[in-house]
Wavefront OBJ file of the C-alpha trace (Angstrom):
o trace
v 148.656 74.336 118.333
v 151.146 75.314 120.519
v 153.012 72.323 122.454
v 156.106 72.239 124.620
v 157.906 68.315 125.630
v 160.563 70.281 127.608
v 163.522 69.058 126.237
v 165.573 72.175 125.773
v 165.792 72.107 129.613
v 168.565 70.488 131.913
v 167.440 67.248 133.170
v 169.090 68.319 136.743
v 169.883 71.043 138.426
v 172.770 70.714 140.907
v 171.654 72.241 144.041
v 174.050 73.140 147.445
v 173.698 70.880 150.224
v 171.407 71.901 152.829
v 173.252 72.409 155.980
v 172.772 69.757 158.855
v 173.160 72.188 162.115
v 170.368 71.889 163.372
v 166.947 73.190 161.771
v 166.407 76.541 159.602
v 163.988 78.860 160.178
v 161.594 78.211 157.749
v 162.180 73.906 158.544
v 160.655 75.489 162.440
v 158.004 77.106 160.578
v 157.263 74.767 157.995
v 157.043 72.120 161.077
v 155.216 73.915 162.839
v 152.492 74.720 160.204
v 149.242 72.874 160.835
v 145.919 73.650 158.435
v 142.931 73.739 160.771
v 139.256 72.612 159.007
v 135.535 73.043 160.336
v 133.200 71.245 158.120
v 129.359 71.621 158.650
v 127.037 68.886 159.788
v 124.738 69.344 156.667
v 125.810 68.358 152.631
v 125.936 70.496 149.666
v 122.859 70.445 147.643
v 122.218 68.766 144.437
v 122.484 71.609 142.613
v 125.263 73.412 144.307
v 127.460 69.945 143.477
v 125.861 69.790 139.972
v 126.920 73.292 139.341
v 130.531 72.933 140.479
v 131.026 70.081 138.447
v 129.765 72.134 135.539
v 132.102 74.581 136.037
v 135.156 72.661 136.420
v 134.756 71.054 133.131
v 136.358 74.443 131.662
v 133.243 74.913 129.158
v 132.835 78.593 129.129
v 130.563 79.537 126.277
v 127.262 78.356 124.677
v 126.318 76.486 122.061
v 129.721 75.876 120.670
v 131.050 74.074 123.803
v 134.694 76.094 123.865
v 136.605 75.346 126.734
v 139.295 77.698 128.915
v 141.221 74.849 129.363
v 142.341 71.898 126.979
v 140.642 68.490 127.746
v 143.248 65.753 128.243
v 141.558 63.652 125.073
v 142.615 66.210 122.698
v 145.823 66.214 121.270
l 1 2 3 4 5 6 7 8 9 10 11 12 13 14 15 16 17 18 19 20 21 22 23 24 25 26 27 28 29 30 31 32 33 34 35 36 37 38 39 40 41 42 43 44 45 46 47 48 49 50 51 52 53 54 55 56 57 58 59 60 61 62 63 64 65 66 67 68 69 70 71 72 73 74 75
C-alpha cells in the first residue's frame, strides 16, 4: 500500500504581498464571474438516481466488488 502523510513538505510557503492599488485584472474578472443554472420542473427518475449512486461508489467490476477508488474505511 502506498501512503503519503506529507511531511517532507514545508508547512508554509511565504508568498509576496498582493498589491493594494486598486483591483487586478483577474480580481475584475473573478468579481465579475457569475454561474448561471436552469433546472427543469420535473425530477430524475428512480432509476436514473439509483444508477448514479451506483456509480459513484467507485465499484467497477463484478463479482469481486474492486473499486477505482479507495473507500475511506480501509486503511
Amino acid at each position: 500500500m502506498v501512503t503519503n502523510d506529507f511531511t517532507d513538505l514545508p508547512m508554509k510557503i511565504k508568498l509576496p504581498e498582493p498589491e493594494a492599488s486598486g483591483l487586478s485584472r483577474i480580481e475584475e474578472l473573478l468579481a465579475k464571474r457569475r454561474s448561471v443554472r436552469k433546472y427543469a420542473e420535473k425530477g430524475l427518475p428512480e432509476e436514473v438516481i439509483s444508477r448514479f449512486l451506483w456509480a459513484a461508489q467507485g465499484i467497477s467490476s463484478g463479482k469481486d466488488e474492486k473499486r477505482q477508488s479507495k473507500n475511506l474505511s480501509e486503511k
